[in-house]
LUMRO-408553 format. One record per atom (N, C-alpha, C): x, z, y; residue in three letters; atom name. Coordinates in steps of 0.05 Angstrom, whole numbers, plus 32768, in hexadecimal, padded with zeros to 4 digits. Atoms other than C-alpha are relative to their C-alpha. Example, Ala and Ser with C-alpha at 12.3 -4.5 7.8 and 13.67 -1.06 7.14 Angstrom:
<pts>
     px     pz     py   res   atom
   8012   8000   7FE8   ALA      N
   80F6   809C   7FA6   ALA     CA
   8012   8000   8018   ALA      C
   7FF0   7FFF   7FE8   SER      N
   8111   808F   7FEB   SER     CA
   7FF1   800E   8016   SER      C
</pts>
This chain:
<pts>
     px     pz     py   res   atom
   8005   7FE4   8008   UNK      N
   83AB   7C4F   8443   UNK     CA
   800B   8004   7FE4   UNK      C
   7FE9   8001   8015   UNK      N
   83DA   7C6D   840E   UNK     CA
   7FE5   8000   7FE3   UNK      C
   8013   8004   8019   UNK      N
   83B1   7C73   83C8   UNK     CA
   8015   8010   7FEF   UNK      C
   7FEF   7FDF   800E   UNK      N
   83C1   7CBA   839F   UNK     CA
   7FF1   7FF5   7FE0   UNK      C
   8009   8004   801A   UNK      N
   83C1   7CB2   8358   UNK     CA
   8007   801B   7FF1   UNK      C
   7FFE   7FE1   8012   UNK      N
   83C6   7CF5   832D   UNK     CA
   8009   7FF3   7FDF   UNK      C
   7FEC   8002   801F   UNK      N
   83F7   7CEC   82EC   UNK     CA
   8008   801A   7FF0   UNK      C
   7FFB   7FDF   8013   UNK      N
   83F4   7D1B   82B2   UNK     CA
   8011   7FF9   7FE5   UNK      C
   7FEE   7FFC   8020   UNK      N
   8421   7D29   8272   UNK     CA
   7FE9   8009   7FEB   UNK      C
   8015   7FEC   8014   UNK      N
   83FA   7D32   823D   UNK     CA
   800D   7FFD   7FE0   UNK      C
   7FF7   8008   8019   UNK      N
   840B   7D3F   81F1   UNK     CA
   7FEE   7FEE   7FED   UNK      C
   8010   801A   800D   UNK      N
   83FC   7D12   81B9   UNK     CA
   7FE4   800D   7FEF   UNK      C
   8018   7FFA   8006   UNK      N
   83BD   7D44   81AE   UNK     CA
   7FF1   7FFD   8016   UNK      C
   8010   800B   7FE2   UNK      N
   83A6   7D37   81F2   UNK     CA
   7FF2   8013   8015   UNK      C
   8003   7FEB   7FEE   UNK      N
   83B8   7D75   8214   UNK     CA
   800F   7FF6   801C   UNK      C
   7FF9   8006   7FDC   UNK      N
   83C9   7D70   8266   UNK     CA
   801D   801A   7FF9   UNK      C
   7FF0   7FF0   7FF6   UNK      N
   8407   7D90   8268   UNK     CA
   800E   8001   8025   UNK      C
   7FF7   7FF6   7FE2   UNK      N
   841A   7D84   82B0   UNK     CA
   7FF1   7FEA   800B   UNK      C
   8007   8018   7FF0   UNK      N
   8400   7D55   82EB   UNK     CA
   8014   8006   8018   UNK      C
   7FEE   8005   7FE8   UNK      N
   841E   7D3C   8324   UNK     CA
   7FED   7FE8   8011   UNK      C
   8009   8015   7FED   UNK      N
   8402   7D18   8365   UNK     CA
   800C   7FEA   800A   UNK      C
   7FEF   800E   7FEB   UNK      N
   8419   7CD8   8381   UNK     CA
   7FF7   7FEE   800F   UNK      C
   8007   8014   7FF7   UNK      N
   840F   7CA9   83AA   UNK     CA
   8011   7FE5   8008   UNK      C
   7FFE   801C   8006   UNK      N
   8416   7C5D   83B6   UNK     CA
   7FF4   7FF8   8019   UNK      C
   8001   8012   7FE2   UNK      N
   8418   7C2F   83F9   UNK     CA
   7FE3   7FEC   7FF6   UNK      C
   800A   8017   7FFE   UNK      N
   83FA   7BF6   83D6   UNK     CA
   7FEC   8009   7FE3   UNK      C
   8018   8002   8012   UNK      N
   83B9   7BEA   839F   UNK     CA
   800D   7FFC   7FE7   UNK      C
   7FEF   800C   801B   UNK      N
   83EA   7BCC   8368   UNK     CA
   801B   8005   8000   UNK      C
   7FE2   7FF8   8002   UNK      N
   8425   7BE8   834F   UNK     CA
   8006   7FF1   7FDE   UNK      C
   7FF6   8009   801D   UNK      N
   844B   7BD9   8305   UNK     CA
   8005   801D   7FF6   UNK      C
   8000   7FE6   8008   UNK      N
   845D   7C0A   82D8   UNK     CA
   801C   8013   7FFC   UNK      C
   7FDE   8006   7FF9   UNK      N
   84AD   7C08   82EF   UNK     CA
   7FF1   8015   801A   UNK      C
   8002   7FF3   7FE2   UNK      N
   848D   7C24   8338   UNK     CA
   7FF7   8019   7FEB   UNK      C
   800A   7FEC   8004   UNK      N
   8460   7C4F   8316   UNK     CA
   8010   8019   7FF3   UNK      C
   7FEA   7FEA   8009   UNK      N
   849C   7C74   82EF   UNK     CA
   8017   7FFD   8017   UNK      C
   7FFC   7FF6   7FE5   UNK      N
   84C6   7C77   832D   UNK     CA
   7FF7   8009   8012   UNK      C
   800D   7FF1   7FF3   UNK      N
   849C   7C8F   8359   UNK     CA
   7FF8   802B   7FF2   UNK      C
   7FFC   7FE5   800C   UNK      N
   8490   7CCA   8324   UNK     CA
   801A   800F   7FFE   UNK      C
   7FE8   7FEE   800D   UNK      N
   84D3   7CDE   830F   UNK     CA
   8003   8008   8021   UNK      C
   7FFA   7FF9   7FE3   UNK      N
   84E6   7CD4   8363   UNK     CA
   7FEF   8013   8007   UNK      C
   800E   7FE9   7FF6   UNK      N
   84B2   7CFE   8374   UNK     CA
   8008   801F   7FF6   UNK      C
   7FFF   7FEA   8006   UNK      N
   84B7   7D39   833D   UNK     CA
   8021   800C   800B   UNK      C
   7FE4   7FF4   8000   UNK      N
   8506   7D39   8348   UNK     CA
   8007   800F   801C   UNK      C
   8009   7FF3   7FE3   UNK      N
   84F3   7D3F   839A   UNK     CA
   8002   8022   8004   UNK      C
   800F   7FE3   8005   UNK      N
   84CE   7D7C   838B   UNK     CA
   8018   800F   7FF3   UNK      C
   7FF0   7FED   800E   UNK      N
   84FE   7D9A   835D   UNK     CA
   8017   8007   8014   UNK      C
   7FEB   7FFD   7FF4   UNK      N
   853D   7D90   8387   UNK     CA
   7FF6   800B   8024   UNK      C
   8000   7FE7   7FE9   UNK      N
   8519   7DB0   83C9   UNK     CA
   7FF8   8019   7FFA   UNK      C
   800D   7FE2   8007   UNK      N
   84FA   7DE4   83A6   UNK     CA
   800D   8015   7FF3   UNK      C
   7FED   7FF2   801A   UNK      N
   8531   7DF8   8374   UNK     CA
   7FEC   8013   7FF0   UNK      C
   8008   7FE3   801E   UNK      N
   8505   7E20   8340   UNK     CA
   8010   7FFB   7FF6   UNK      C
   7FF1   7FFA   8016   UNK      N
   851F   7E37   8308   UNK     CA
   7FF0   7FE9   7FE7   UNK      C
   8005   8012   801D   UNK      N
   84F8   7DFF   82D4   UNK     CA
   7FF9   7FE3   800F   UNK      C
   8014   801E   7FF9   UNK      N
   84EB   7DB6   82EB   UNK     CA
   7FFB   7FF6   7FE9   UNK      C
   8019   800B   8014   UNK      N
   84B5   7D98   82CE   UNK     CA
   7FFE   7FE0   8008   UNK      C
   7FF4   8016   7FF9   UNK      N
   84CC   7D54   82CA   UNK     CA
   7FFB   7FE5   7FE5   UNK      C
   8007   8017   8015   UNK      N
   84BC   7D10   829D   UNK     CA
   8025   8004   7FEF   UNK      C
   7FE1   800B   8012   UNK      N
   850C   7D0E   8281   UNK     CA
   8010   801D   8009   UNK      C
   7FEB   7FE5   7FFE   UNK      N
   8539   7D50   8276   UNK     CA
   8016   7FF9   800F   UNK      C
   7FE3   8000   7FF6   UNK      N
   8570   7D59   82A2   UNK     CA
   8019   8001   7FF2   UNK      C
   7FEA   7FF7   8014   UNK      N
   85B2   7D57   8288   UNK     CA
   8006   801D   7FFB   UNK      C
   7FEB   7FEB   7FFD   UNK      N
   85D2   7D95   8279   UNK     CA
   7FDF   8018   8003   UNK      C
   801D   7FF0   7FF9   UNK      N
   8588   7DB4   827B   UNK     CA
   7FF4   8005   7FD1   UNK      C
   8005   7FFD   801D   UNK      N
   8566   7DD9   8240   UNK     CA
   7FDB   7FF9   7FFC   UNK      C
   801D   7FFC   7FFB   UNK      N
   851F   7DD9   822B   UNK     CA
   7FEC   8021   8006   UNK      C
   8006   7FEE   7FF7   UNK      N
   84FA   7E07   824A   UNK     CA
   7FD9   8004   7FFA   UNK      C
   8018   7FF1   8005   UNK      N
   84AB   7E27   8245   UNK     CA
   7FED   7FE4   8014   UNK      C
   800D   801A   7FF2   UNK      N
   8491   7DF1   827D   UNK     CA
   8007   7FF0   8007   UNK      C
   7FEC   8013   7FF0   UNK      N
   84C9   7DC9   828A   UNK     CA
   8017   8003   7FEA   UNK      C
   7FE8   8009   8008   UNK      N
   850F   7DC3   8286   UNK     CA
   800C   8013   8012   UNK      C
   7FE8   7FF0   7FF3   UNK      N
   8546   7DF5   829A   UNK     CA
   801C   7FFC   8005   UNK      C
   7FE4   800D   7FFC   UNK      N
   8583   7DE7   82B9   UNK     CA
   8012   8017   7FFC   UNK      C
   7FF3   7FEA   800E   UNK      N
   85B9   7E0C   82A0   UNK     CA
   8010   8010   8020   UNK      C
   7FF2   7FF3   7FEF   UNK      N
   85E2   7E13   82E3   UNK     CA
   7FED   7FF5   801C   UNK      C
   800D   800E   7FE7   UNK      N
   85AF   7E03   832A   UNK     CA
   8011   7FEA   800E   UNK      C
   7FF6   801E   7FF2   UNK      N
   85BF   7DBF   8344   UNK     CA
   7FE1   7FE1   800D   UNK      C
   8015   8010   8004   UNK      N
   8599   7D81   835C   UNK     CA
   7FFE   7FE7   7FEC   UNK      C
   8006   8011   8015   UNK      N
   8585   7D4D   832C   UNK     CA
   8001   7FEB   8011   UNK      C
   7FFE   801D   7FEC   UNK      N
   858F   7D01   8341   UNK     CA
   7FE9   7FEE   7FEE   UNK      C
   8017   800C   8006   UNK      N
   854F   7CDE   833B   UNK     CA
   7FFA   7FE3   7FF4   UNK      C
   7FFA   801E   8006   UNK      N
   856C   7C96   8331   UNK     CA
   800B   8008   7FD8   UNK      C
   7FFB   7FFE   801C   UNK      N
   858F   7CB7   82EC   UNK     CA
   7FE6   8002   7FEC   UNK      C
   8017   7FF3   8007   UNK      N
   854A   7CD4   82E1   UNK     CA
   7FF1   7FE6   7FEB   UNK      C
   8014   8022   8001   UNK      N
   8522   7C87   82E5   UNK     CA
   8014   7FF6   7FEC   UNK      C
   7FFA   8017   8018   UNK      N
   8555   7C66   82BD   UNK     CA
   7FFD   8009   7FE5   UNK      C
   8007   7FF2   8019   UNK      N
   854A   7C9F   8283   UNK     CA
   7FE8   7FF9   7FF7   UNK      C
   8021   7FFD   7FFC   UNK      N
   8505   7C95   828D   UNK     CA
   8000   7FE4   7FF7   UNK      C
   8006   8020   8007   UNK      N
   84FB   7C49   8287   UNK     CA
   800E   7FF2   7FE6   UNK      C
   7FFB   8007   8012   UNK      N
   852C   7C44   8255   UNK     CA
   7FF4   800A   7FE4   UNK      C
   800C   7FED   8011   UNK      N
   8505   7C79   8229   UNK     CA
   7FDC   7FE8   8003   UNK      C
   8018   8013   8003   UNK      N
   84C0   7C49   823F   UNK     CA
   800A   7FEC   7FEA   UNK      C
   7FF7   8018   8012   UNK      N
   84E3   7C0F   8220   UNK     CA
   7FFD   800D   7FE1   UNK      C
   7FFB   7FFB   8017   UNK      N
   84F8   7C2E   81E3   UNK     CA
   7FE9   800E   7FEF   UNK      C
   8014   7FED   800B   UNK      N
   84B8   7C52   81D9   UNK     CA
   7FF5   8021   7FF7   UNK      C
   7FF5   7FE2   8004   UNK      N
   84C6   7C91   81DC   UNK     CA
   7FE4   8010   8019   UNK      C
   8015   7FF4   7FE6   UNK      N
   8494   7C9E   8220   UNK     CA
   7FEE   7FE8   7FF5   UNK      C
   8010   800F   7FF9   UNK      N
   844C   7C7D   821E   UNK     CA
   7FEC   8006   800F   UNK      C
   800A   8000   7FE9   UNK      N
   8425   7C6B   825D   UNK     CA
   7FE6   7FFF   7FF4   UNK      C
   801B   8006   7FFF   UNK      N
   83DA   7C6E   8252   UNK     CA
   7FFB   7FFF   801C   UNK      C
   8015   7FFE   7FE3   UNK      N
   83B0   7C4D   8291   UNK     CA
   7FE8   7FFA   7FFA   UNK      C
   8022   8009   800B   UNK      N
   8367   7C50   8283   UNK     CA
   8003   8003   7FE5   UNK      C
   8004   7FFC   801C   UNK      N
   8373   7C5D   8241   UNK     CA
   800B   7FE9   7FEE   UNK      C
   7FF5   801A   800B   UNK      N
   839F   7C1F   8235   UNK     CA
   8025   8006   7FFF   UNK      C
   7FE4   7FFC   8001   UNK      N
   83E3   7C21   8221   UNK     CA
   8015   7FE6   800D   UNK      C
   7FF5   8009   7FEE   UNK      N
   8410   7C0A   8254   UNK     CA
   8022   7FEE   7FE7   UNK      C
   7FF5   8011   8011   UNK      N
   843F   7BD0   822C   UNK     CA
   801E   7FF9   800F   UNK      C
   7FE2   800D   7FE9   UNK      N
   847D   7BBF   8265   UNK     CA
   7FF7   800F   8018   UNK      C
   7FF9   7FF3   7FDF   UNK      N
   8495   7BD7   82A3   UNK     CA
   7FF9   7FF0   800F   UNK      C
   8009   800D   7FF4   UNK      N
   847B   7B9F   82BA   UNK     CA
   7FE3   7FFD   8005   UNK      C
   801B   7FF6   7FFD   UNK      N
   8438   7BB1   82B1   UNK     CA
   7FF6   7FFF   801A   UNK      C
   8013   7FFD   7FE2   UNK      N
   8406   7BA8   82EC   UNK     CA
   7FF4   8014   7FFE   UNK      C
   8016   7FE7   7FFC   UNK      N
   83DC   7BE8   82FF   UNK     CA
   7FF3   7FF8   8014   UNK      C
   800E   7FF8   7FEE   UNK      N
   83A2   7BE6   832B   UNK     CA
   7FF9   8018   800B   UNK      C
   8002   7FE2   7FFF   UNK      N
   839D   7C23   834B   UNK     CA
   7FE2   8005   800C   UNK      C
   801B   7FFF   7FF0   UNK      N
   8354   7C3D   835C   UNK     CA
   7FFA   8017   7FFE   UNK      C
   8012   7FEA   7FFA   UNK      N
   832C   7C7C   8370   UNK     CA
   8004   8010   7FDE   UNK      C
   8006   7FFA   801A   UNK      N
   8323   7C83   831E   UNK     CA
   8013   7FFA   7FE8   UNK      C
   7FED   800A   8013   UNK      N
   8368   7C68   82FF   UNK     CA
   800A   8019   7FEF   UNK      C
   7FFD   7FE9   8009   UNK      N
   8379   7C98   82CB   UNK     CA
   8020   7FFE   7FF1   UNK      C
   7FE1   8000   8005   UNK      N
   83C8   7C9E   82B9   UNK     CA
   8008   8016   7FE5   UNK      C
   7FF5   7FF2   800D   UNK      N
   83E4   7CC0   827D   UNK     CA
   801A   8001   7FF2   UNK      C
   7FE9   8000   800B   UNK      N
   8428   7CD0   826B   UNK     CA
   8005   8011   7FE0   UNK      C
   8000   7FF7   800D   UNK      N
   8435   7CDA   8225   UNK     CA
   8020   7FFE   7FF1   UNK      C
   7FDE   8002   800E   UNK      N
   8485   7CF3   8205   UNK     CA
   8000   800A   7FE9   UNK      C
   8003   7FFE   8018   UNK      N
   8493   7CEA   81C1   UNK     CA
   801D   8008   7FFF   UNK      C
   7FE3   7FF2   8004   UNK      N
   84D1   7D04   81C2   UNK     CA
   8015   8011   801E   UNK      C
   7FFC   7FFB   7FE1   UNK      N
   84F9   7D33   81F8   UNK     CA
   801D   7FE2   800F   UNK      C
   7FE7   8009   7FF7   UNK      N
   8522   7D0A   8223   UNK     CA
   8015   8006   8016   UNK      C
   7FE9   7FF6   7FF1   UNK      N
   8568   7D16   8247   UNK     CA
   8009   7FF3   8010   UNK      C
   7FFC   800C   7FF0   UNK      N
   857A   7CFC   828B   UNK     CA
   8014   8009   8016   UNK      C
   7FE7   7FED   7FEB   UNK      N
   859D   7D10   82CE   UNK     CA
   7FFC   8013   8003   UNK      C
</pts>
């Protein structure tokens, strides 16, 4: 049975700016799945839905900043693999930090237990630019 975890952005005052649902096959993921799974998912959504702002962990290229998101200057789809490697490379460098439970997530290699009560927070210290 899959196992839904709910992931939110929040600023470094410890406002919710957005969430997102996901889910997970297995009980234990790392924190490599857990940011793939996000970026793949939001970019999903964006590229069937085409709005006009995706609301996305890593700016698209060629995208501006926008009121809830990110605006693309000309409609296109975003490639989700450019997305993850923006993304993980911005974990590394410190730029994104993972709170789970209130613990700051240290490597992508990180274990997560996922449970009924796991609490996920994405926090960006700077914007970042991707596919």
């Amino acid at each position: 049975m899959p196992t839904t975890l709910i992931v939110r952005d929040e600023t470094t005052g410890g406002k919710t700016t957005n969430e997102l649902s996901l889910e997970f096959l297995t009980e234990r993921i790392d924190v490599r799945e857990l940011i793939r799974s996000r970026v793949y998912q939001e970019v999903q959504d964006y590229n069937r839905e085409q709005q006009q702002v995706f609301r996305g962990l890593v700016q698209p290229t060629d995208a501006e900043q926008a009121v809830n998101g990110f605006r693309l200057r000309k409609p296109r789809q975003i490639d989700w693999k450019a997305q993850f490697e923006k993304a993980t490379e911005a974990f590394d460098a410190g730029r994104i930090i993972i709170l789970v439970d209130n613990r700051q997530a240290s490597s992508l290699d990180d274990e997560i237990v996922l449970g009924p009560t796991t609490d996920v927070a994405f926090l960006k210290l700077m914007p970042l630019v991707g596919g």
